[in-house]
N, C-alpha and C positions, 0 to 999 in steps of 0.2 A: 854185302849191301842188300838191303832188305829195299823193293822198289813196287809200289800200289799204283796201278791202272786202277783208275774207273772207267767204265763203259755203261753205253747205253745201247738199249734196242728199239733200232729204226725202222720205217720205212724203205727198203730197197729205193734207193733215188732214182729208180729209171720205172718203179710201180707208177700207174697212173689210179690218182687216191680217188675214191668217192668220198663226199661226206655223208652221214649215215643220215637216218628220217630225224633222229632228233636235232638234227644242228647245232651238235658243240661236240662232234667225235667224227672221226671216220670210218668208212664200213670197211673191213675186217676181210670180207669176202675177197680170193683171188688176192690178197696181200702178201708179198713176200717180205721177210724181214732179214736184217742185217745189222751188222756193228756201224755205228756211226761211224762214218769214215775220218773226222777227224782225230777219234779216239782210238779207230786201227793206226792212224800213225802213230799216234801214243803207246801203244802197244809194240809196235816196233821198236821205235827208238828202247824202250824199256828193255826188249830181248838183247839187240845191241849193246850196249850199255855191260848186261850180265856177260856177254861173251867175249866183252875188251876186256872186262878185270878178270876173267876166270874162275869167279866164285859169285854167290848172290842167290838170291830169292826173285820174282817177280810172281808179285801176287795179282789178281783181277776183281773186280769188285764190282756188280751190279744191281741197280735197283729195279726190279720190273715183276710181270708173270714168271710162270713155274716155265713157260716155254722157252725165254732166257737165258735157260740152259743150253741150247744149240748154239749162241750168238758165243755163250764163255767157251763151250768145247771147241769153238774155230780159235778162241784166242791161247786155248792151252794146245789146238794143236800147232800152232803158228811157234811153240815155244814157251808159255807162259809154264811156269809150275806147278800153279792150285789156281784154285777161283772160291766166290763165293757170291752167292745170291741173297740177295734181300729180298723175300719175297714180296710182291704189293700186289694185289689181283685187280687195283682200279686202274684207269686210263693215266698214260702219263699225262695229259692236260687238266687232271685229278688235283695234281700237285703243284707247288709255285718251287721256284731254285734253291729257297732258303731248307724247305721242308726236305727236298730232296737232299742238300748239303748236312744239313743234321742226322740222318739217316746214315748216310755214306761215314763222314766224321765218327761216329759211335759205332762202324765198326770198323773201323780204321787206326782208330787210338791207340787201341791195346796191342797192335802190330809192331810199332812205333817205327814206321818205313822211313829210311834216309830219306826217301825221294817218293814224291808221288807226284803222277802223271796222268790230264785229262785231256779230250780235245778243248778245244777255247770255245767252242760253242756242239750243238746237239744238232744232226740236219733238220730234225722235226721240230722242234719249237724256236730255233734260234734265240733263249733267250741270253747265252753269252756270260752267265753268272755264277754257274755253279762252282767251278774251281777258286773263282775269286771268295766265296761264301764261306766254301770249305778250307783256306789259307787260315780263315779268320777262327772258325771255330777249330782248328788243330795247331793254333796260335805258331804258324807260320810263315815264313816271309814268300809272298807270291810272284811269278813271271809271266807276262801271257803275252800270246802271239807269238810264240819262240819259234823258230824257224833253226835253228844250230843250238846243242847243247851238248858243250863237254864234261867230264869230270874227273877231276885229279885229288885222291887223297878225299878230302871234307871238303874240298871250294867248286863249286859248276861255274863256268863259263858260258854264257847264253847269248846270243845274238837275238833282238825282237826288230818285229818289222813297226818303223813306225814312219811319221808323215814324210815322205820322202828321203828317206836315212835309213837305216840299219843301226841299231845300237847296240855296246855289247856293255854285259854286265856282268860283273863275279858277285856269286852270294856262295855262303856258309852252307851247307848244308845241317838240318832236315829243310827242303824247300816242296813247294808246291809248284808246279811248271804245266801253262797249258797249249798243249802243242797246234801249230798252225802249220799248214799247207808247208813242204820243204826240208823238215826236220827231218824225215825218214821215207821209204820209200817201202809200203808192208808189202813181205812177202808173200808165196802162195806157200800153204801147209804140204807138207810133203806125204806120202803117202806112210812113210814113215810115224811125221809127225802124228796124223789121221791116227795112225794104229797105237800110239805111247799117249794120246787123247783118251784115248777110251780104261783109262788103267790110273789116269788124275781122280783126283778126289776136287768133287763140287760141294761144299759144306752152304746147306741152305740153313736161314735164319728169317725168324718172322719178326715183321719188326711194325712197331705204334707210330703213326706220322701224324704228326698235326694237321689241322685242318687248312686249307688254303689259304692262305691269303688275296690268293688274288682270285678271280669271277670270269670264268670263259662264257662269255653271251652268245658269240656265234662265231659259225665257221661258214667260210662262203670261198669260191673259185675266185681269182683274179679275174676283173671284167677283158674280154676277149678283146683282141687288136683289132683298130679300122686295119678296114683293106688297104693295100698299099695302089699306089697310083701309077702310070708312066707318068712321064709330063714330057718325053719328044725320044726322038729317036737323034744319036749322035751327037756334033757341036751344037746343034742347033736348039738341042734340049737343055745349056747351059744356062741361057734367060731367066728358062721357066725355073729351074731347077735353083739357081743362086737367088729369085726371088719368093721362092718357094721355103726356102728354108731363112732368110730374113724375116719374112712377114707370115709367114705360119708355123712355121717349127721355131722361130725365133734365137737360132743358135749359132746365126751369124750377126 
């Protein structure tokens, strides 16, 4: 079974971001980066998967800078087989999810993976799309939000999380699957892994992306929290407090 992770290169989600002087990127300085975490669990689940059937491929696929290459050497030492980079040297807020899904699609065709695996969304832009994009252009049937997925023979088994329910679904495989919170649980790379990382082959490729679609105008910090209040110490602050949250928080 031939199985394609894509990943992206984030932001470390515990980095605190500056936005840079022009206001539509952030500054770079003191930046650490990492695999988006939804997509390390995709990465996982992927290694899994190879080590229940006892044969298989897991490939890795990303689009970003040449430095990109440290975020695939964690996935190949986690287990992955090969990687491969696309290179792009502009910002990813450069590109909209289609441009980026056409990218990823054209070099993914000619792989022809049973199974490809994303997270359902990127930490850094949240825009939620690209797996669904790329279903379409590798004229695939798509699953998102999966939290459980099995496979037997040609059928997966998926469980998605949805409005209060869990739903489970068998599709045919080649399928498109984009992993949520649950599915997997990524390991740390072993020092092992670390040392059989460095002896993988990262095949970079330059690749034409269309022009955006969409128009980032600006970047700005969430307006900061009022201060929070007492309003009484003990019983006695239940008053204050039950009509405090009727008539100004409104959510009783």
């Amino acid at each position: 079974m031939k199985i394609v992770v894509c990943i992206k290169r984030v932001p470390d989600t515990a980095t605190r971001i500056r936005i840079a002087p022009d206001g539509k990127s952030i500054d770079p300085s003191g930046v650490e980066y990492v695999v988006s975490p939804y997509d390390e669990i995709a990465v996982e689940k992927a290694i899994q998967l190879k080590e229940q059937l006892g044969a298989g491929e897991v490939i890795v696929v990303s689009l970003g800078p040449a430095e990109a290459s440290k975020e695939l050497r964690t996935c190949l030492a986690m287990g992955a087989d090969r990687a491969i980079l696309l290179k792009y040297a502009g910002s990813s807020f450069d590109l909209d999810p289609l441009s980026v899904a056409e990218a990823l699609a054209d070099a993914i065709r000619p792989i022809q993976p049973d199974l490809v695996l994303t997270g359902w969304k990127a930490a850094d832009d949240d825009h939620a799309q690209v797996g669904q994009a790329l279903a379409v252009l590798l004229d695939m049937p798509c699953l998102t939000f999966v939290a459980k997925l099995d496979v037997a023979g040609r059928t997966a088994t998926v469980h998605r999380e949805v409005e209060g329910a869990v739903e489970e679904v068998e599709a045919s495989l080649p399928i498109v699957v984009t992993a949520q919170r649950g599915l997997a649980e990524p390991r740390y790379a072993s020092l092992k892994g670390i040392m059989a990382a460095k002896k993988k082959s990262i095949e970079e490729k330059e690749i034409a992306t269309r022009p955006s679609r969409l128009e980032l105008r600006k970047l700005a910090p969430p307006p900061a929290r009022p201060p929070g209040r007492i309003v009484g110490q003990g019983k006695d602050a239940v008053p204050a407090l039950v009509d405090a949250l009727m008539n100004e928080a409104k959510v009783l």
